[in-house]
mmCIF file of the N, C-alpha and C atoms, coordinates in Angstrom:
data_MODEL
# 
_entry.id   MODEL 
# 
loop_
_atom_site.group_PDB 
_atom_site.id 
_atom_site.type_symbol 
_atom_site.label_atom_id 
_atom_site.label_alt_id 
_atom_site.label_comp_id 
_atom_site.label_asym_id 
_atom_site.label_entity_id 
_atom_site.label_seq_id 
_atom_site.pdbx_PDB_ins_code 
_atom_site.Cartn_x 
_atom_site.Cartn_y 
_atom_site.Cartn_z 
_atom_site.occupancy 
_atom_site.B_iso_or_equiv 
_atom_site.pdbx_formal_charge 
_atom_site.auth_seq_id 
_atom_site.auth_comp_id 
_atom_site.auth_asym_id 
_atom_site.auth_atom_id 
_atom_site.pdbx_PDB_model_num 
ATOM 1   N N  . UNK A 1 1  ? 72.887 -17.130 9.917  1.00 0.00 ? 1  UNK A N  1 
ATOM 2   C CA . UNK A 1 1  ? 73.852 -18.097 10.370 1.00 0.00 ? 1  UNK A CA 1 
ATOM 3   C C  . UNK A 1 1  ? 73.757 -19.338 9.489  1.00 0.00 ? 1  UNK A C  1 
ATOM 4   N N  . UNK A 1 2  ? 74.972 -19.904 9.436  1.00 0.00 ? 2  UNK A N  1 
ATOM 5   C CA . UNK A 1 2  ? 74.767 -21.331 8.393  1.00 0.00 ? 2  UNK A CA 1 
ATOM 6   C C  . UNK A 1 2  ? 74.804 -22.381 9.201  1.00 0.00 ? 2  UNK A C  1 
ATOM 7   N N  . UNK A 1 3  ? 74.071 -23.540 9.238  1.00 0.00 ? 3  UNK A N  1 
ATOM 8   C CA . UNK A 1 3  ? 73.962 -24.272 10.446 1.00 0.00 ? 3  UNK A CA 1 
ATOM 9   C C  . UNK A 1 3  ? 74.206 -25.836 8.854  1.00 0.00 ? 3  UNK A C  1 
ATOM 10  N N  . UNK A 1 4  ? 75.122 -26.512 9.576  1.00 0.00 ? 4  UNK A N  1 
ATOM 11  C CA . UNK A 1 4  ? 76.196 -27.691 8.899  1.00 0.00 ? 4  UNK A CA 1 
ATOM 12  C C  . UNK A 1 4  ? 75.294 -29.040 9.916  1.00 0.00 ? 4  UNK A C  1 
ATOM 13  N N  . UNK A 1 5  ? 74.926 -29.995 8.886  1.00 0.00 ? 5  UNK A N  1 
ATOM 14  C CA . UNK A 1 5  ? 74.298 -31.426 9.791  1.00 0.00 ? 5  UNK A CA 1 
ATOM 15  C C  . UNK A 1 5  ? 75.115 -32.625 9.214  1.00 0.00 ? 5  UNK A C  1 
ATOM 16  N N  . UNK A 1 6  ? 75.441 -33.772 9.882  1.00 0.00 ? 6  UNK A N  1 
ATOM 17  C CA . UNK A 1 6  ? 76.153 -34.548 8.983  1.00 0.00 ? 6  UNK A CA 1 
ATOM 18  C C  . UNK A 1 6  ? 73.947 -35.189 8.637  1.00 0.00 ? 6  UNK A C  1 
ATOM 19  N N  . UNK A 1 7  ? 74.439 -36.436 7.246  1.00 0.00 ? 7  UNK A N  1 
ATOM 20  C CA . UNK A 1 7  ? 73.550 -36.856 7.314  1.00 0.00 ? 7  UNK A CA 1 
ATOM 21  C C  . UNK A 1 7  ? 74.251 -38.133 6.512  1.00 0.00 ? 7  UNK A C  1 
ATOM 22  N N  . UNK A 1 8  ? 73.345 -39.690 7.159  1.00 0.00 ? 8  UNK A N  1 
ATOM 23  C CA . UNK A 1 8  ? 73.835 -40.666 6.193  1.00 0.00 ? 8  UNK A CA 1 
ATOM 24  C C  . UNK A 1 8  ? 73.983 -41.319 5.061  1.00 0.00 ? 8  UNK A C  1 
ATOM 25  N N  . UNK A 1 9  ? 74.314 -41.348 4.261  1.00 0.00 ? 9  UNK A N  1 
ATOM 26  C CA . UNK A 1 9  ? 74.331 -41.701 3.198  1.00 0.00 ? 9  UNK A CA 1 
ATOM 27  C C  . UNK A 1 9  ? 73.031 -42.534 2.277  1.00 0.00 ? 9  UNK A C  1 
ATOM 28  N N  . UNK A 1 10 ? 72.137 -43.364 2.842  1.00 0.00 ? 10 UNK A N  1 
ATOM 29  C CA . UNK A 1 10 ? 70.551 -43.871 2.991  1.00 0.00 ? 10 UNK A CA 1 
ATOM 30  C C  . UNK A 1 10 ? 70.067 -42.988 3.047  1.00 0.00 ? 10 UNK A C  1 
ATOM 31  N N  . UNK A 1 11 ? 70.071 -42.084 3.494  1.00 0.00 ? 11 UNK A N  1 
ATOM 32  C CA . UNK A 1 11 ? 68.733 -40.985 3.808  1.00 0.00 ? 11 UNK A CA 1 
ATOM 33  C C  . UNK A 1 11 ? 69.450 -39.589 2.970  1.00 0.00 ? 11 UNK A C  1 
ATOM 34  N N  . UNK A 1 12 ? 70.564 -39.173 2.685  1.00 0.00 ? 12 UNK A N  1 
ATOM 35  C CA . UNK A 1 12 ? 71.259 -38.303 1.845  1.00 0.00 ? 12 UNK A CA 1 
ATOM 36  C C  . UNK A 1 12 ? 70.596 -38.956 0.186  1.00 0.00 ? 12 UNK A C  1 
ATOM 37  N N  . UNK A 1 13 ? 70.581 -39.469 -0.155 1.00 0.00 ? 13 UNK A N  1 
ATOM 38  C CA . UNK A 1 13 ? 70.209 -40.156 -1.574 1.00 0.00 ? 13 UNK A CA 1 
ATOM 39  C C  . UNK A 1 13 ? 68.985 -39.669 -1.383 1.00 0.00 ? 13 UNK A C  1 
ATOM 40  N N  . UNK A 1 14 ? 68.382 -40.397 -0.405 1.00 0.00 ? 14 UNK A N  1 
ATOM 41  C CA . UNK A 1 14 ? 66.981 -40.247 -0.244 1.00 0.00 ? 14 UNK A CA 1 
ATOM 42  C C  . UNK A 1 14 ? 66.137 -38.439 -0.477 1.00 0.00 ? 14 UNK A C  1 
ATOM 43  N N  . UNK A 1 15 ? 66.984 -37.631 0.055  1.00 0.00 ? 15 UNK A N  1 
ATOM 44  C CA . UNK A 1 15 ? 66.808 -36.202 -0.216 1.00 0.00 ? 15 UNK A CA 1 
ATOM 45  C C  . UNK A 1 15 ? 67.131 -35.480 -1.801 1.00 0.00 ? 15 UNK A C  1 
ATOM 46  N N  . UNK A 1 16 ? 68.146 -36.266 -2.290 1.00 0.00 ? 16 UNK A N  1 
ATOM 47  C CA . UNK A 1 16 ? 68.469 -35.256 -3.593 1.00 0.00 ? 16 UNK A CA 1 
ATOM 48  C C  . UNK A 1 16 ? 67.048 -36.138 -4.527 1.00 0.00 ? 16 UNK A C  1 
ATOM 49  N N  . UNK A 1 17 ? 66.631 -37.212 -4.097 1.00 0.00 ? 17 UNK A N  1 
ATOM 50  C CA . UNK A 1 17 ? 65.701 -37.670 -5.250 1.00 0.00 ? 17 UNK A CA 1 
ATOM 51  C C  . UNK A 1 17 ? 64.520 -37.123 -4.999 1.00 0.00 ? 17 UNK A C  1 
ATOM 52  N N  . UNK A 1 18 ? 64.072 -36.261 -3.545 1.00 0.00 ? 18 UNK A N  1 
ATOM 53  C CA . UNK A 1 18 ? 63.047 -35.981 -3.497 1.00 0.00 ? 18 UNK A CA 1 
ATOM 54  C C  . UNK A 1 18 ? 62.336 -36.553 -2.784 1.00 0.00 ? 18 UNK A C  1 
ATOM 55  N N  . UNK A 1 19 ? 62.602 -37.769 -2.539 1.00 0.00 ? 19 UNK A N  1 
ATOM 56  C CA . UNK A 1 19 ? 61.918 -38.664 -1.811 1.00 0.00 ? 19 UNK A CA 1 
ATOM 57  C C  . UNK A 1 19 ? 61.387 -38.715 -0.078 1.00 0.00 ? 19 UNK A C  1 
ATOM 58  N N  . UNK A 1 20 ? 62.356 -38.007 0.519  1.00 0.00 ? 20 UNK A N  1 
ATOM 59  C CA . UNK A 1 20 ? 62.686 -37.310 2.198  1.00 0.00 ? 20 UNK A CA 1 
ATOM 60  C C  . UNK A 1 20 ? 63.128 -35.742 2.051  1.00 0.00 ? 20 UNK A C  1 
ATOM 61  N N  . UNK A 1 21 ? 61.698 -35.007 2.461  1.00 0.00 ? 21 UNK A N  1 
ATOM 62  C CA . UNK A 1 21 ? 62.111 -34.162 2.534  1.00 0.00 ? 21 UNK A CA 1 
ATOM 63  C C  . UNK A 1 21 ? 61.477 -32.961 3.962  1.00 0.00 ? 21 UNK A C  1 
ATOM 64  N N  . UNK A 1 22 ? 61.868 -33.921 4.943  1.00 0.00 ? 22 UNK A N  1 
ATOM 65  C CA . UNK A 1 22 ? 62.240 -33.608 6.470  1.00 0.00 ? 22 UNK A CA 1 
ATOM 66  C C  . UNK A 1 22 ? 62.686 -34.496 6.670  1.00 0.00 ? 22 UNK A C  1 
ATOM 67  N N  . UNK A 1 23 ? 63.539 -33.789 8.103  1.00 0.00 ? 23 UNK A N  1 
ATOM 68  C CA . UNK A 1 23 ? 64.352 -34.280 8.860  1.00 0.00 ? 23 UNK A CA 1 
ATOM 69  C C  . UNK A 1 23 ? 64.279 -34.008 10.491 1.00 0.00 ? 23 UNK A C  1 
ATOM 70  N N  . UNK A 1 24 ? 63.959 -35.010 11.388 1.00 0.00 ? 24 UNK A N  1 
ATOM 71  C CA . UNK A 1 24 ? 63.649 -34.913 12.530 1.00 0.00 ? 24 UNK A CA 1 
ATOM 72  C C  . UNK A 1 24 ? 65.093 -35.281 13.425 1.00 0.00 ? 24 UNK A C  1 
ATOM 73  N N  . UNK A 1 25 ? 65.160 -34.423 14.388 1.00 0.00 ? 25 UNK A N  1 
ATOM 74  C CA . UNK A 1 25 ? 66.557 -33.884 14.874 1.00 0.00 ? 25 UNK A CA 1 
ATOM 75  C C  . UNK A 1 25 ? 66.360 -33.430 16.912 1.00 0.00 ? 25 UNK A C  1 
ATOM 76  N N  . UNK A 1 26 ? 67.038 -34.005 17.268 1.00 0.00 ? 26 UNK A N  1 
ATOM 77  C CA . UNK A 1 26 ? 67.206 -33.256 18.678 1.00 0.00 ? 26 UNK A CA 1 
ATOM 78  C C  . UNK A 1 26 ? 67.168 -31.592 18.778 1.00 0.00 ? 26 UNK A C  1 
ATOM 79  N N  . UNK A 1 27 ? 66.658 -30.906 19.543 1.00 0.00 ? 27 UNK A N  1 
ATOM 80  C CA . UNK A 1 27 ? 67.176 -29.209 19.291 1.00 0.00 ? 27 UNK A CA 1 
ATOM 81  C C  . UNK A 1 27 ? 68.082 -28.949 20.110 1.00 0.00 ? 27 UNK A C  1 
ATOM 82  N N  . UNK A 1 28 ? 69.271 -29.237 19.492 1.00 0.00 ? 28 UNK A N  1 
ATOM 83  C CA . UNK A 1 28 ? 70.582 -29.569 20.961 1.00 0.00 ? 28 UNK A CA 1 
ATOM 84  C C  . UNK A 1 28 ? 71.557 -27.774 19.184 1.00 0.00 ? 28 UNK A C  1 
ATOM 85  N N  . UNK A 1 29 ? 70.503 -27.406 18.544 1.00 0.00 ? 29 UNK A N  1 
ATOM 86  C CA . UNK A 1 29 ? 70.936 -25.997 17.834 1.00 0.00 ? 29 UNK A CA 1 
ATOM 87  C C  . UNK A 1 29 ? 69.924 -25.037 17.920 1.00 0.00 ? 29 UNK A C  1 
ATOM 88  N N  . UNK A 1 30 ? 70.247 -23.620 17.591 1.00 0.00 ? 30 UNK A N  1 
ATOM 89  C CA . UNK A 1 30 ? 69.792 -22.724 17.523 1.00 0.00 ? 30 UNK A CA 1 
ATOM 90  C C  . UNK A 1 30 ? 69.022 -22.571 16.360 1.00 0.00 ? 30 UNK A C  1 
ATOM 91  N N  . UNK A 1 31 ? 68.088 -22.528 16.023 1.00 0.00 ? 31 UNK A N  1 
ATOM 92  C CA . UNK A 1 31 ? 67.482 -21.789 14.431 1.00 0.00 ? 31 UNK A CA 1 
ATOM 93  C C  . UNK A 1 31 ? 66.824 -21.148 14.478 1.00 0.00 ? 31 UNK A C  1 
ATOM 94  N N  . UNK A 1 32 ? 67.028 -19.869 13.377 1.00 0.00 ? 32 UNK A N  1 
ATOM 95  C CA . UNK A 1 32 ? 66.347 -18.732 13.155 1.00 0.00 ? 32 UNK A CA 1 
ATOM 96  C C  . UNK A 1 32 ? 65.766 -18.360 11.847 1.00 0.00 ? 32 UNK A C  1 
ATOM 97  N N  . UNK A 1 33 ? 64.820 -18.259 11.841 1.00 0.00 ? 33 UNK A N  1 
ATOM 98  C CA . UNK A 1 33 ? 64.474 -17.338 10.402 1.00 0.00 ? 33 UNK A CA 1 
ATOM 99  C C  . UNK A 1 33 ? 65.254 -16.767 9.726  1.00 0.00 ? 33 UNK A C  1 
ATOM 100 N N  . UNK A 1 34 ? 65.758 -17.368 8.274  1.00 0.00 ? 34 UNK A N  1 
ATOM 101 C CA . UNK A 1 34 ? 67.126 -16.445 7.753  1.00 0.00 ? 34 UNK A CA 1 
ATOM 102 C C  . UNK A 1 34 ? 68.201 -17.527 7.801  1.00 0.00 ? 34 UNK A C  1 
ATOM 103 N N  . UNK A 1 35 ? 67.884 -18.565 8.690  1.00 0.00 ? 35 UNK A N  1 
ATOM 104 C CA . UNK A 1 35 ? 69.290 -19.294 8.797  1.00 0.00 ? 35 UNK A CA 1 
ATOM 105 C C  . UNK A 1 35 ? 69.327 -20.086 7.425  1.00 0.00 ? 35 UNK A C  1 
ATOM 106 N N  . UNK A 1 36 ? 70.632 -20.608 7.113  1.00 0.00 ? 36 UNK A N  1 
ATOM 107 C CA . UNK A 1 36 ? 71.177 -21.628 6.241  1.00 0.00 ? 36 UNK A CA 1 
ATOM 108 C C  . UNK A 1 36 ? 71.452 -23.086 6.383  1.00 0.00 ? 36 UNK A C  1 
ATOM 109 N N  . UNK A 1 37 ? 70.295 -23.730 6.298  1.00 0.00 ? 37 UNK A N  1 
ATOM 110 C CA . UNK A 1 37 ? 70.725 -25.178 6.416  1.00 0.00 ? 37 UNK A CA 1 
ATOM 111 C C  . UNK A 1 37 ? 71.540 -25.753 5.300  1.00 0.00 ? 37 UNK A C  1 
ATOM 112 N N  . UNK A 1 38 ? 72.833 -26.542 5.762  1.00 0.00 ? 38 UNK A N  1 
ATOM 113 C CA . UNK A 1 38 ? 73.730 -27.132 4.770  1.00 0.00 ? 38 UNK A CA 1 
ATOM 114 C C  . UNK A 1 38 ? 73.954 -28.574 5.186  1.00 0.00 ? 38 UNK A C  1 
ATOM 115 N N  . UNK A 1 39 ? 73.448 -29.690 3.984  1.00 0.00 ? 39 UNK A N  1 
ATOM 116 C CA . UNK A 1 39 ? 73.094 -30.983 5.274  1.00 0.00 ? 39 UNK A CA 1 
ATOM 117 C C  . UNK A 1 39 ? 74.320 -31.506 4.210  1.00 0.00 ? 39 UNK A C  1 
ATOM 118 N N  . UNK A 1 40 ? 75.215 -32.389 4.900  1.00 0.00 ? 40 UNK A N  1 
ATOM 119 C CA . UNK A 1 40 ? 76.515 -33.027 4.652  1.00 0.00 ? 40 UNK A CA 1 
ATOM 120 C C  . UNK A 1 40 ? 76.595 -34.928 4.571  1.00 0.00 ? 40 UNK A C  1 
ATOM 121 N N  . UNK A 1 41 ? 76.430 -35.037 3.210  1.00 0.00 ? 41 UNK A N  1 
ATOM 122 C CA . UNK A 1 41 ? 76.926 -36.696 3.232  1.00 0.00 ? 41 UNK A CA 1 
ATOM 123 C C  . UNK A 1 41 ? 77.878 -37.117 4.109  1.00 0.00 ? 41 UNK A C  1 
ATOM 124 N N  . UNK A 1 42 ? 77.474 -37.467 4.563  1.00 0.00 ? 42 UNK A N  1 
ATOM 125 C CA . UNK A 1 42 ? 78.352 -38.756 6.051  1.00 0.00 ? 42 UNK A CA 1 
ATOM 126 C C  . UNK A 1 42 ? 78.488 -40.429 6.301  1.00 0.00 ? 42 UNK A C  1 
ATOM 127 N N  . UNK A 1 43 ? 79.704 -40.725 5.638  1.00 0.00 ? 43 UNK A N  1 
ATOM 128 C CA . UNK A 1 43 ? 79.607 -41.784 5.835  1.00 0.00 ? 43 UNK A CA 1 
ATOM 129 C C  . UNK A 1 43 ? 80.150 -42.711 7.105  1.00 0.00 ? 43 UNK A C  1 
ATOM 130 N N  . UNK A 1 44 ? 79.750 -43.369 8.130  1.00 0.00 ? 44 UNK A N  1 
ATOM 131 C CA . UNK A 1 44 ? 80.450 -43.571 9.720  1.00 0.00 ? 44 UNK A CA 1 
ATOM 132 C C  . UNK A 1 44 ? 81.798 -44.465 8.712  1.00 0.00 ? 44 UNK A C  1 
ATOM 133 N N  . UNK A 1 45 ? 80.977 -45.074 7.927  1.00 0.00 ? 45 UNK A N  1 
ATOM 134 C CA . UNK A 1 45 ? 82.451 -46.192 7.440  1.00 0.00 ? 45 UNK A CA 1 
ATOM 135 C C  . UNK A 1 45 ? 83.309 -45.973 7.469  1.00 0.00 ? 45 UNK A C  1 
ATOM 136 N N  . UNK A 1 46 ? 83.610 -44.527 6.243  1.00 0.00 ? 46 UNK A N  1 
ATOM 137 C CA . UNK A 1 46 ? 85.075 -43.934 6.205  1.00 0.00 ? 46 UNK A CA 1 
ATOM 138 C C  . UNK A 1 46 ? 85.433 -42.409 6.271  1.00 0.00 ? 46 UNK A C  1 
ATOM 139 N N  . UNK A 1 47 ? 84.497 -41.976 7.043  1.00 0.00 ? 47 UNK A N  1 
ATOM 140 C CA . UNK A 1 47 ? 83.984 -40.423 7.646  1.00 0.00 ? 47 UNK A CA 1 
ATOM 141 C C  . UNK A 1 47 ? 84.174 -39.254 6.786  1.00 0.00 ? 47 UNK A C  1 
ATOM 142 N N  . UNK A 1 48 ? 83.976 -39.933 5.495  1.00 0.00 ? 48 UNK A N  1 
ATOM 143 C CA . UNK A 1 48 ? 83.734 -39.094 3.943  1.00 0.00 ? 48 UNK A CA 1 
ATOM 144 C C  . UNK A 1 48 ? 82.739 -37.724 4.454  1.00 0.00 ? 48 UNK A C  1 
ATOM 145 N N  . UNK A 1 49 ? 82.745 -36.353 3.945  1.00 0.00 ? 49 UNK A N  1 
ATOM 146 C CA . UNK A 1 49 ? 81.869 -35.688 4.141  1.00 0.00 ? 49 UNK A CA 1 
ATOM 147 C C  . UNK A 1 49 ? 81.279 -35.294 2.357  1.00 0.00 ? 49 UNK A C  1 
ATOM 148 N N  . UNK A 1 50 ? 80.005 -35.204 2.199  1.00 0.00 ? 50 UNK A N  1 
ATOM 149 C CA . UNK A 1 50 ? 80.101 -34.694 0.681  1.00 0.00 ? 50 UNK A CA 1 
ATOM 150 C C  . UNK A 1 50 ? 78.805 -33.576 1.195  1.00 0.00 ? 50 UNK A C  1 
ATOM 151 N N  . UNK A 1 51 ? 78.809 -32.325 0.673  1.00 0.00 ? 51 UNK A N  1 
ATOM 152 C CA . UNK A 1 51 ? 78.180 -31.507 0.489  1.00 0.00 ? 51 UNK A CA 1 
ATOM 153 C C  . UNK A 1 51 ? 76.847 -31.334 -0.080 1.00 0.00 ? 51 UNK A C  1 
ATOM 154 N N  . UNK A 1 52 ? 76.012 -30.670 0.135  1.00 0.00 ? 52 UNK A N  1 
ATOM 155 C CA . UNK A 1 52 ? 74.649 -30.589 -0.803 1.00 0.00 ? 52 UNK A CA 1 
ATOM 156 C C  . UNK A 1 52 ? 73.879 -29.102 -0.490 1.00 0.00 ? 52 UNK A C  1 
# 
């Protein structure tokens, strides 16, 4: 299954440099062994989504 997170833009930077690499989250999802995490630039400002 592919499981989609928004994430903010501060802490999105923060992941492609390496710098954060967890993410602590409510378990309000399912995850399984096998699944696909796809975490999504989110900005609240102008509800931009960018991919990663």
């Amino acid at each position: 299954m592919k499981i989609e997170k928004k994430v903010w833009p501060r802490y999105f930077q923060k992941i492609l440099e390496g710098k954060k690499n967890f993410e602590l989250r409510l378990a309000n999802f399912a995850c399984r062994e096998g699944d696909i995490l796809v975490l999504r630039e989110w900005n609240p400002d102008n509800s931009v989504l960018e991919s990663f």
